[in-house]
LOKEDREN-457196 format. One line per 4 residues: number of its first residue (from 1); their letters; for each residue x, y, z of N, C-alpha, C. Coordinates in steps of 0.05 Angstrom, whole numbers. Layout:
// residues N
NUM	a	X,Y,Z,X,Y,Z,X,Y,Z; ...
//
This chain:
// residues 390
1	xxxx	16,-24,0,0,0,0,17,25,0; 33,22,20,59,49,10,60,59,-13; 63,33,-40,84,55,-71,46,68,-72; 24,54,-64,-4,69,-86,0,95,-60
5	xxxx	3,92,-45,-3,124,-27,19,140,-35; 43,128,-49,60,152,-62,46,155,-79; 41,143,-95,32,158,-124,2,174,-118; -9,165,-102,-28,185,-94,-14,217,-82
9	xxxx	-3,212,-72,17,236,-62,27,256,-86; 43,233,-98,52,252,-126,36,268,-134; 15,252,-145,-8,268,-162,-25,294,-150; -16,294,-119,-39,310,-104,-19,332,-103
13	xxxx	8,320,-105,27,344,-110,33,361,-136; 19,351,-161,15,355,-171,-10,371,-194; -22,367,-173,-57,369,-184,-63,397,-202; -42,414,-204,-48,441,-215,-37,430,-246
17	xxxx	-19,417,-257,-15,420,-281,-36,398,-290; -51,377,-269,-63,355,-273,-89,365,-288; -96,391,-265,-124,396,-275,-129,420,-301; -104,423,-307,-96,443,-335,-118,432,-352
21	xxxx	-112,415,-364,-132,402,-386,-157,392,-382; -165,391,-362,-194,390,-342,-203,417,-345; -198,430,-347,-205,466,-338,-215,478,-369; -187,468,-385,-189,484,-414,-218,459,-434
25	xxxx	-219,436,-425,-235,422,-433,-261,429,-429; -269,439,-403,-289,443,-393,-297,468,-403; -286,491,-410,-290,517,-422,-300,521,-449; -284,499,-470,-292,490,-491,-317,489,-494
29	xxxx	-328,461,-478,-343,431,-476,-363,454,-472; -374,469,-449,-394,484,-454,-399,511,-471; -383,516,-488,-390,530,-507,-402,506,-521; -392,490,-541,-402,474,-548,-438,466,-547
33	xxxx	-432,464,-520,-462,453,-504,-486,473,-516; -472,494,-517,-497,517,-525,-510,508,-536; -500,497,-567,-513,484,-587,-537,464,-587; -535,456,-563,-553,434,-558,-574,445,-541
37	xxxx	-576,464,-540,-597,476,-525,-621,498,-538; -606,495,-571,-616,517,-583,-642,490,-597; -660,500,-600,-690,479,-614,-693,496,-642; -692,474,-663,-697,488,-696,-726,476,-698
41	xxxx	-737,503,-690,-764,496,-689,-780,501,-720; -764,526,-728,-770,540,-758,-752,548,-772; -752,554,-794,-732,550,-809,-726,584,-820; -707,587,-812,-697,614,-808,-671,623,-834
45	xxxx	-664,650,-838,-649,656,-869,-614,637,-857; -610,653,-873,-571,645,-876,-557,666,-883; -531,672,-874,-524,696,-868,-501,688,-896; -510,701,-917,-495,705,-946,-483,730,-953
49	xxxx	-462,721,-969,-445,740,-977,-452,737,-1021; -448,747,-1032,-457,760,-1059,-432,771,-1072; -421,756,-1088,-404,762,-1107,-405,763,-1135; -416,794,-1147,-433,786,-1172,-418,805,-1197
53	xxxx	-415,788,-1218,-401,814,-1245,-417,809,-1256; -444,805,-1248,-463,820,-1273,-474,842,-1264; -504,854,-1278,-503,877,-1268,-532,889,-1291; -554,872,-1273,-575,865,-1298,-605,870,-1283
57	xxxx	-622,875,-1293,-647,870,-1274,-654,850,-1262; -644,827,-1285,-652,804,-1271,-628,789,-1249; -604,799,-1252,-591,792,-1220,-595,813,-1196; -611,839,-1203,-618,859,-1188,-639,836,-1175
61	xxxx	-659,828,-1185,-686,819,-1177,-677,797,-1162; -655,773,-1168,-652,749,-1154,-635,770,-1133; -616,781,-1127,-610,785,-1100,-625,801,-1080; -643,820,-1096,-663,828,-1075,-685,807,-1070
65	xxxx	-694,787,-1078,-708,763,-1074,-678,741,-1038; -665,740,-1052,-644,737,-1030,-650,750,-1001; -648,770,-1016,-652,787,-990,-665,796,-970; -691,775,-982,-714,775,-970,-713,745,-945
69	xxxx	-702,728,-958,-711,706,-942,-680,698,-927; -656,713,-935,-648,709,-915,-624,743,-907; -599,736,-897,-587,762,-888,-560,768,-905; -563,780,-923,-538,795,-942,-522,813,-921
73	xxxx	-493,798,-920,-472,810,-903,-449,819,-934; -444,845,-929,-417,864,-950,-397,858,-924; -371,843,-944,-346,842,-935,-332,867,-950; -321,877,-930,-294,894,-950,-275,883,-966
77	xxxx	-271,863,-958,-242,855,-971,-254,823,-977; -250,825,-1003,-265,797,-1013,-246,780,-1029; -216,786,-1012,-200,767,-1019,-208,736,-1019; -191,712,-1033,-196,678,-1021,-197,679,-985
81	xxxx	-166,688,-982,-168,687,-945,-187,698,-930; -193,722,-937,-213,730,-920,-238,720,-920; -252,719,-942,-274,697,-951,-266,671,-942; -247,659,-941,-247,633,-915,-250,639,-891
85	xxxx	-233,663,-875,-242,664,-846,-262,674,-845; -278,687,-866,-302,693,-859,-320,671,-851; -323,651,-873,-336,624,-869,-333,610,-845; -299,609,-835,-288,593,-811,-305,610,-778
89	xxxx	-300,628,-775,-308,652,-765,-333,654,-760; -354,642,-781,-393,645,-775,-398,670,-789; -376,688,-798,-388,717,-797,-411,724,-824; -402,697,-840,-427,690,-868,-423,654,-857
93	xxxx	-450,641,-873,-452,615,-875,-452,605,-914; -448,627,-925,-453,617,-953,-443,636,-965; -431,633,-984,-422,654,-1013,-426,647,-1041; -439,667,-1052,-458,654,-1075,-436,685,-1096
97	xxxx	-426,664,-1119,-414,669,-1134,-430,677,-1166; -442,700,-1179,-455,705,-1201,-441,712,-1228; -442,699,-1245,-421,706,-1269,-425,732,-1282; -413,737,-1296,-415,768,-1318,-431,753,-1342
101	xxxx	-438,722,-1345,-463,719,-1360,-486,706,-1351; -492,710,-1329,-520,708,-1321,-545,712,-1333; -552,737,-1324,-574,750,-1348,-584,738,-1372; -549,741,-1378,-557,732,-1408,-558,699,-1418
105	xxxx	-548,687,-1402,-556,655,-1405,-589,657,-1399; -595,670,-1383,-621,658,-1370,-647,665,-1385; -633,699,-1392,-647,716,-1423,-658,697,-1441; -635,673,-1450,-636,653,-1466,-661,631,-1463
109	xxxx	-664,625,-1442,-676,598,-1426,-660,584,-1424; -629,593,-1411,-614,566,-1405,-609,563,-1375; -608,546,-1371,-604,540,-1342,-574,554,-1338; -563,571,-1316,-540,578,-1302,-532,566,-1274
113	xxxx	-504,550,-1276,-495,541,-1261,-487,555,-1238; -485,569,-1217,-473,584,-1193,-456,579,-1185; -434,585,-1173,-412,577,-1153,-422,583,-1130; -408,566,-1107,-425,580,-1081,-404,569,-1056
117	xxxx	-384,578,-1036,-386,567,-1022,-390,560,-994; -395,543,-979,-407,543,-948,-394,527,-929; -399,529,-907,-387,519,-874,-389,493,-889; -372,472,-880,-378,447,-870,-408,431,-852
121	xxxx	-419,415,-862,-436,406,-845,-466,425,-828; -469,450,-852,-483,453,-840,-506,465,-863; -537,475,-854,-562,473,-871,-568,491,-890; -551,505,-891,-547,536,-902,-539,525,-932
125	xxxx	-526,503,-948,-531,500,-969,-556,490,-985; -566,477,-977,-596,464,-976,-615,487,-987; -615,499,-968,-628,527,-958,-625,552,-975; -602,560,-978,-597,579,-995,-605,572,-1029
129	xxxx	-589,537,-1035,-595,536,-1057,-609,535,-1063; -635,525,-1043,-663,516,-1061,-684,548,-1060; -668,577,-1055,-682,595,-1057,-670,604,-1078; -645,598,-1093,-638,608,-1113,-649,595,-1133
133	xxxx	-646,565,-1136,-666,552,-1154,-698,559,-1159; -713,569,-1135,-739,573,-1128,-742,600,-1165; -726,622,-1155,-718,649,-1174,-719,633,-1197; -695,622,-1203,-695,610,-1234,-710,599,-1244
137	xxxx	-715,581,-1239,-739,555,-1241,-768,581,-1248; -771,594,-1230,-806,607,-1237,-792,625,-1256; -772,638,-1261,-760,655,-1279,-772,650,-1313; -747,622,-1311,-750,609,-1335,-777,593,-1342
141	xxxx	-798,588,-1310,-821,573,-1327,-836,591,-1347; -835,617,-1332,-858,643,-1348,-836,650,-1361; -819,647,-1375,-813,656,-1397,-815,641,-1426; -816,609,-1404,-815,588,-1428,-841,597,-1438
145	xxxx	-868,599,-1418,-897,593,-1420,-910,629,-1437; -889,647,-1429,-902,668,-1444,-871,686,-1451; -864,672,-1483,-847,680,-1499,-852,714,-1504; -869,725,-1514,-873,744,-1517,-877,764,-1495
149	xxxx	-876,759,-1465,-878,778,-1443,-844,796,-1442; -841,819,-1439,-820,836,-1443,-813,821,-1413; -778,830,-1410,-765,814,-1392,-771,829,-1368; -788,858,-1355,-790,868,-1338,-824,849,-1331
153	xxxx	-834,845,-1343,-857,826,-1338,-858,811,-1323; -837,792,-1337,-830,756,-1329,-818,766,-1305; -795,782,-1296,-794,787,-1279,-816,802,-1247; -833,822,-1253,-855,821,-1244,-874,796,-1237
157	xxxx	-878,787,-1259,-891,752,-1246,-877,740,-1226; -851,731,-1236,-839,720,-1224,-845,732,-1183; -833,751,-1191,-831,763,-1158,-862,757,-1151; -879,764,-1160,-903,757,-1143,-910,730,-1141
161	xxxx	-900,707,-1155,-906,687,-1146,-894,677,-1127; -861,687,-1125,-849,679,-1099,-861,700,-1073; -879,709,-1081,-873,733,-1053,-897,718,-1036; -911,695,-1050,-929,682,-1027,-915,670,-1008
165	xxxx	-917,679,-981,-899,656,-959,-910,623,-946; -900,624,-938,-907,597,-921,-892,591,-898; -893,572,-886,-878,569,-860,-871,545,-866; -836,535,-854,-832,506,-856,-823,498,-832
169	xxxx	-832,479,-826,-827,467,-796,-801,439,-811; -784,434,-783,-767,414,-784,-778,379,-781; -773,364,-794,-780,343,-788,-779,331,-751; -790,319,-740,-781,314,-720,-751,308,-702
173	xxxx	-743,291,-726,-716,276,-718,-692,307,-725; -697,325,-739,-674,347,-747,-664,349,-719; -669,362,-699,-660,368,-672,-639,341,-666; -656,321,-665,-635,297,-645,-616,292,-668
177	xxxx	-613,299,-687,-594,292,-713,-571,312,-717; -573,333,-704,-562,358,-704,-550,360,-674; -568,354,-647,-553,345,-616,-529,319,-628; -541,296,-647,-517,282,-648,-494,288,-661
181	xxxx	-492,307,-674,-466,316,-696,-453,341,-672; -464,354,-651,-448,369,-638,-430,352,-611; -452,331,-610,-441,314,-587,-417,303,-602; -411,296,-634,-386,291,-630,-366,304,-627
185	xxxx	-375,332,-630,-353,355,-636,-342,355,-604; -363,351,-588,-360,351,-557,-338,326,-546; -343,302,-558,-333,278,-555,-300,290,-567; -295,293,-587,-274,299,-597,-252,322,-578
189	xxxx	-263,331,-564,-249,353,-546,-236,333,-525; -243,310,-517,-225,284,-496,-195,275,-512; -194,287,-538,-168,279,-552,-152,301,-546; -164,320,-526,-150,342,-515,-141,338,-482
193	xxxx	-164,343,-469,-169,337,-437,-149,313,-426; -172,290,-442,-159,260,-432,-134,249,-430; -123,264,-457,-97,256,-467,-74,266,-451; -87,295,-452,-69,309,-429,-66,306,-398
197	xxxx	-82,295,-387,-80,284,-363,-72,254,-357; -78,240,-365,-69,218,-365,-36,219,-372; -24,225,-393,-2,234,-408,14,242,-384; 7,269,-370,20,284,-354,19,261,-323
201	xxxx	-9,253,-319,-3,232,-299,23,211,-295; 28,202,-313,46,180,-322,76,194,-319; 85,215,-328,101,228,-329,104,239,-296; 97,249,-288,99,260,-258,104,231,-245
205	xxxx	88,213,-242,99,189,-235,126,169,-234; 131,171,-261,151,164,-271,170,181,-268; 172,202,-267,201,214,-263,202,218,-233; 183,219,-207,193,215,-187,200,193,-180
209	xxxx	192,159,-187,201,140,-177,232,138,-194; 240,156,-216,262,144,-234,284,169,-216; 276,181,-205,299,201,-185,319,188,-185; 341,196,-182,370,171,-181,373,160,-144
213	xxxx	362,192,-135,366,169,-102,334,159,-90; 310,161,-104,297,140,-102,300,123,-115; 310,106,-140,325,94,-145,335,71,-132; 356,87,-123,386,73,-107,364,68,-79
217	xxxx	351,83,-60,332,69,-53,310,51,-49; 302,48,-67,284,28,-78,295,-3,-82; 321,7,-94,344,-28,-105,358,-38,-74; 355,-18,-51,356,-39,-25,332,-44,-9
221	xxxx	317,-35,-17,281,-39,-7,278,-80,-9; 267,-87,9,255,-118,7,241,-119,-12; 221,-107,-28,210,-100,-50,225,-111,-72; 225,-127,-94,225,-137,-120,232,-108,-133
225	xxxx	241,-106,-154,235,-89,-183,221,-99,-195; 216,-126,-211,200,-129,-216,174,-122,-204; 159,-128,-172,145,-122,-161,135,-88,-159; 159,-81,-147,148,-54,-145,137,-36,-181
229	xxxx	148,-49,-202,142,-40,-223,113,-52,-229; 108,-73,-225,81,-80,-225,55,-60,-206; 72,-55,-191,53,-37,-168,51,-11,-181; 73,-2,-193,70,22,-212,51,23,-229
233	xxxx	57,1,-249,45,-7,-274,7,4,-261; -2,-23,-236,-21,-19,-231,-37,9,-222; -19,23,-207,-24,54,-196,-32,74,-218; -8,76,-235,-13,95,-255,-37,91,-279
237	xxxx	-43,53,-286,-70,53,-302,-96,50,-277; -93,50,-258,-114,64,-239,-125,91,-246; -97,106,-245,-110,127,-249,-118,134,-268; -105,125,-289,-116,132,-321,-146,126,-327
241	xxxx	-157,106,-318,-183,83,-321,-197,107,-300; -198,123,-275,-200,137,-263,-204,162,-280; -193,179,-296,-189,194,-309,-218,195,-329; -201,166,-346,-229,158,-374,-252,160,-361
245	xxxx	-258,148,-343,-289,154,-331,-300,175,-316; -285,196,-309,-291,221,-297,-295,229,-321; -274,237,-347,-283,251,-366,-308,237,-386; -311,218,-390,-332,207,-401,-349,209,-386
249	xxxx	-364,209,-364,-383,218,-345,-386,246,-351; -363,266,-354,-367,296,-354,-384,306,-375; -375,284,-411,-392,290,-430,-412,279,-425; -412,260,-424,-452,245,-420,-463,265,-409
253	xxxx	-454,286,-384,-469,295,-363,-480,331,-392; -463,329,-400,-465,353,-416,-476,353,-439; -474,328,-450,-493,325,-477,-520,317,-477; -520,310,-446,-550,294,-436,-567,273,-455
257	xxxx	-549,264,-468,-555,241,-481,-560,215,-465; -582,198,-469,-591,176,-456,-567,149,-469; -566,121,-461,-547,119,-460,-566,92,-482; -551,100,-513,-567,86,-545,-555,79,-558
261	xxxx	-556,73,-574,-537,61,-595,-515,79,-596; -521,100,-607,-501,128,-615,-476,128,-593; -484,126,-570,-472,139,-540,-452,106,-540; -464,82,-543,-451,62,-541,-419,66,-559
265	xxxx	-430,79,-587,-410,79,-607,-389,99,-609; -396,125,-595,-370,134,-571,-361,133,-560; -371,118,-531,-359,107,-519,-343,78,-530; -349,66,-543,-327,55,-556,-304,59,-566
269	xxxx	-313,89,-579,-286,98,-592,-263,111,-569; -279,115,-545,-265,132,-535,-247,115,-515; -254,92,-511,-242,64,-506,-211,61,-522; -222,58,-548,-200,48,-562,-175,62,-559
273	xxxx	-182,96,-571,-165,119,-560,-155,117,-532; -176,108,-514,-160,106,-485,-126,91,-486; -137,61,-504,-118,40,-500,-93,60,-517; -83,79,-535,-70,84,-555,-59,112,-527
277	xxxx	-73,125,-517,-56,140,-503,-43,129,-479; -58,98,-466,-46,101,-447,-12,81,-459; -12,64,-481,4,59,-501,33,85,-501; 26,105,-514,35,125,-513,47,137,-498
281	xxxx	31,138,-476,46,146,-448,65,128,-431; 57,107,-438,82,75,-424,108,86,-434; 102,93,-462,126,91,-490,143,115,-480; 130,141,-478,145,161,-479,154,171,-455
285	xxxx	135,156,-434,151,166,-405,171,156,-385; 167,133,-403,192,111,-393,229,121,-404; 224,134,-429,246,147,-431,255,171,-425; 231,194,-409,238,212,-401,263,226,-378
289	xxxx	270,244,-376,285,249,-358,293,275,-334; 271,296,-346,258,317,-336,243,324,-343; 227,340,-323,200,352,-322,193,372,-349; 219,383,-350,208,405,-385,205,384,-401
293	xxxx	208,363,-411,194,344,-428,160,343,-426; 151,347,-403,120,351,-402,112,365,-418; 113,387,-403,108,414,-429,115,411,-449; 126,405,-466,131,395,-497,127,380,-503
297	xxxx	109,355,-498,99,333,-501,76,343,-515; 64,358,-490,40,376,-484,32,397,-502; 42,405,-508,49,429,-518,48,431,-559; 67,410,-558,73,409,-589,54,381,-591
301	xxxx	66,367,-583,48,331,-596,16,342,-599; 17,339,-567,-17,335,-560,-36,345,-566; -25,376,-568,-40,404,-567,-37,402,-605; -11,407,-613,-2,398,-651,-28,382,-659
305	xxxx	-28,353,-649,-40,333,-667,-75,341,-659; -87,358,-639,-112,366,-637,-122,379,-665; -98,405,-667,-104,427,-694,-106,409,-708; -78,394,-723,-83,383,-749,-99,356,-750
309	xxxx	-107,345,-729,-122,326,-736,-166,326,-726; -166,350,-733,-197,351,-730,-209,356,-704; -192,366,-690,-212,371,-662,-221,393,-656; -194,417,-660,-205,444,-659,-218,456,-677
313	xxxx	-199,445,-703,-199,464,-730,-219,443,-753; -241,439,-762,-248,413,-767,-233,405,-795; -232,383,-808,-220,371,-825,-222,379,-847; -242,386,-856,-250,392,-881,-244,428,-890
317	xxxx	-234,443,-873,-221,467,-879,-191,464,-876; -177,437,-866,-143,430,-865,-142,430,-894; -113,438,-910,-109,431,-939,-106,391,-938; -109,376,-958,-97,353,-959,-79,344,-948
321	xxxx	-48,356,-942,-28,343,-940,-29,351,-916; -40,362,-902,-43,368,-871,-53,347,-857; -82,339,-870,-97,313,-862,-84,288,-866; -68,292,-887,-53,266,-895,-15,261,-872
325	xxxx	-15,285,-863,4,286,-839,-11,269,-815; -40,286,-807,-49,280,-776,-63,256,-782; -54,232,-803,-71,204,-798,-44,189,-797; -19,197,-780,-4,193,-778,-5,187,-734
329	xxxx	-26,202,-732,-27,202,-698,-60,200,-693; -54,176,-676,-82,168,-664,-100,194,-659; -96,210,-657,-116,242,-651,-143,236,-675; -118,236,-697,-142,240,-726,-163,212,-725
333	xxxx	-155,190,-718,-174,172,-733,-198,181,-699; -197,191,-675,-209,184,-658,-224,203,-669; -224,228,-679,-228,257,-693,-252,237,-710; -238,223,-737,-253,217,-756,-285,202,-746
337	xxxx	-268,180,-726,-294,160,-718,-305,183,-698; -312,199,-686,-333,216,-675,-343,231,-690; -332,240,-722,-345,251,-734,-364,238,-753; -361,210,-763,-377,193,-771,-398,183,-757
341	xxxx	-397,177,-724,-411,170,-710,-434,194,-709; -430,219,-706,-439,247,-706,-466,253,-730; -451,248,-754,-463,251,-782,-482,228,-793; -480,205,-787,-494,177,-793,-518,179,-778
345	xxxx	-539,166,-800,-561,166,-807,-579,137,-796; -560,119,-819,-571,100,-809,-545,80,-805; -548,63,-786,-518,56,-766,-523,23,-784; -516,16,-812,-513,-6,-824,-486,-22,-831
349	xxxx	-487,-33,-849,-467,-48,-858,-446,-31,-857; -448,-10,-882,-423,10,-891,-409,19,-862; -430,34,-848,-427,53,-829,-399,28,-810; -413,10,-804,-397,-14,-786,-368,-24,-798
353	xxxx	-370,-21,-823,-340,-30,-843,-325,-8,-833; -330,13,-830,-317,35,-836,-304,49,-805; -327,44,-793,-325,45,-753,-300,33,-739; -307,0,-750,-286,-18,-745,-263,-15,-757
357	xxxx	-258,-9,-791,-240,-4,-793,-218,21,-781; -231,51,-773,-216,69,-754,-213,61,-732; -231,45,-717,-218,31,-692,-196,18,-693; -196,-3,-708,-167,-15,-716,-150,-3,-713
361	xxxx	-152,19,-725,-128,24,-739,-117,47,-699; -134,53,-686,-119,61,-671,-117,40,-644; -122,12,-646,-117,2,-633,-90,-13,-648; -88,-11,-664,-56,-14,-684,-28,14,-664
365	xxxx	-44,31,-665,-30,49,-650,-14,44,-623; -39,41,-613,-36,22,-582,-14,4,-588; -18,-17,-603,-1,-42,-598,26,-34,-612; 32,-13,-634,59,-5,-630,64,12,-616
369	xxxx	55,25,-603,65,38,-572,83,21,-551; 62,5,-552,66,-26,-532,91,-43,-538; 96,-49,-571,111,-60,-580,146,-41,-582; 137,-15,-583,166,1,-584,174,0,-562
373	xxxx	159,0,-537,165,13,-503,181,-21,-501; 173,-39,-506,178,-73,-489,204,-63,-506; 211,-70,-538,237,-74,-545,264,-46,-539; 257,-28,-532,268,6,-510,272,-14,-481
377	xxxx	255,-22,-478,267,-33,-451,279,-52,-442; 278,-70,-468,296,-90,-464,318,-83,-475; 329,-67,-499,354,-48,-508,366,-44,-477; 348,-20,-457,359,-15,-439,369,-29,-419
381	xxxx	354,-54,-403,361,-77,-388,389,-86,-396; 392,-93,-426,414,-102,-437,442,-79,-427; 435,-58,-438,451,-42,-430,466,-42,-397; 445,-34,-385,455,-33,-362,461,-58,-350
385	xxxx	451,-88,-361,466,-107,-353,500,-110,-361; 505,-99,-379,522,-94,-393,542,-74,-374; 535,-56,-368,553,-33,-356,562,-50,-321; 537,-64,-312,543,-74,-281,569,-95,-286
389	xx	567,-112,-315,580,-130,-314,618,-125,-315; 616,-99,-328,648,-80,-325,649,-71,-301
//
């Protein structure tokens, strides 16, 4: 009972860098939460931006039609970058791109293609497009149906037939389909918290029992090495297993999700990822040798592989070769499988090929963690059998 009341000690001596990632998790996690509190009861505009070189009555008439059903935001600076952080940012949800031949395609009766682009994952393309289509579509019917009406006409019609409103309500399931795509974004923030505590646990641990005169203490102790390392072994995944379930309790408690299929298939994932950090942490803290290694573990790895692998920044605004860097560290695939779990519809065949296969692959993680730390330590044994024997 002694080494677990040291390592209880350590940790209590510790508890301020412990609860670092507890703190910043939790700050996150309920912004986040907001989302789930908001009810889409009706279906409300989208906050668009308008990039147009034509310059016609009839793209006069579709953007003031725009402008009716949802909210036209003027950027100053309508560079690519800024038009991305605008998007990244919320400060528009859509950018609708109008050619310098509009008009006149449509003058024609031909259909015009749009450029347009929008957030990731969210309703504002749906939405926007099918009010731009709504314009065209009644545009071109009354022009097909009355060739001879002058183009201020067809236009006139047109607007009064859209100007009848209606109201659209959400299907039932939109809300719990929309709580489940934030809950993963929520889930995804433990590749922050979890990692970092547990990580940092192991490390505070490990470098006070590796002191050179607890050490040299410990090797005249009645106590085994082998033994007392087993007591370690057990102490430190105490606490880790301790850890997983405080923070997995913290999201359930926040997403208020009942405990369903969905919730099963996070917590699975967040299982697997458990086994790959606490992997990780065996691996890298066994070679440590001071405490500034924390903080840079922390700092660059942990905090690094969050950005590029989908937790803060989501995936689909990373360039390619960024994404194709962070599926290099367990972060991304735990990232991916909460974001699939999040987005899925119906939980079938595909969905299960695809589940299992990202699990794998970071329980592959785990077992070369596992597999680098055993052959590091037998290198080292060798070694220092080696040095006692001179």
């Amino acid at each position: 009972m002694t080494t677990y009341k040291a390592i209880l000690e350590i940790l209590k001596k510790k508890k301020g860098s412990l609860l670092l990632g507890i703190i910043i998790m939790a700050v996150i996690t309920f912004f986040y939460a907001g989302q789930l509190t908001k009810d889409a009861e009706e279906l409300t505009g989208a906050k668009i931006t308008i990039l147009s070189k034509d310059n016609s009555a009839i793209e006069k008439g579709l953007v003031d039609y725009l402008g009716e059903q949802h909210t036209i935001v003027k950027l100053k600076d309508t560079s690519q970058k800024k038009l991305d952080d605008a998007l990244y940012f919320d400060e528009v949800q859509y950018i609708l791109e109008i050619p310098k031949d509009f008009s006149e395609k449509l003058g024609r009766g031909e259909g015009v293609k749009l450029v347009s682009k929008t957030r990731p994952a969210t309703f504002s393309k749906s939405l926007v497009d099918t009010t731009v289509n709504n314009f065209m579509n009644t545009y071109l019917t009354y022009q097909k149906q009355l060739p001879e009406e002058s183009q201020k006409n067809l236009l006139k019609r047109t607007r009064k037939t859209l100007s009848k409103e209606g109201k659209v309500h959400f299907d039932s399931t939109y809300h719990n389909k929309k709580r489940q795509r934030v809950s993963g974004q929520i889930y995804n923030l433990l590749a922050y918290g979890m990692f970092m505590s547990i990580f940092s646990g192991y490390a505070v641990i490990n470098l006070a029992f590796n002191r050179e005169e607890i050490s040299r203490r410990n090797s005249c102790s009645p106590v085994s090495r082998r033994k007392l390392s087993r007591k370690l072994s057990i102490g430190t995944l105490a606490y880790s297993i301790f850890c997983w379930v405080i923070f997995l309790a913290f999201v359930m408690l926040v997403t208020r999700n009942r405990f369903d299929q969905v919730v099963g298939y996070f917590v699975l994932n967040s299982l697997a990822f458990f086994a790959a950090i606490v992997g990780f942490s065996v691996m890298v803290t066994s070679l440590m040798k001071n405490e500034d290694a924390i903080a840079g573990i922390n700092n660059i790895f942990i905090m690094g592989s969050c950005f590029v692998g989908g937790v803060f920044v989501p995936s689909e605004y990373l360039p390619n070769v960024v994404n194709k860097i962070a599926a290099f560290t367990p972060t991304y695939w735990f990232a991916q499988n909460n974001e699939l779990i999040g987005k899925t519809v119906a939980f079938n065949q595909s969905f299960l090929d695809t589940f299992l296969f990202q699990t794998g692959i970071l329980l592959a993680f785990a077992a070369a963690f596992w597999v680098i730390h055993l052959i590091t330590m037998r290198e080292k044994g060798s070694l220092t059998y080696k040095m006692n024997q001179v």
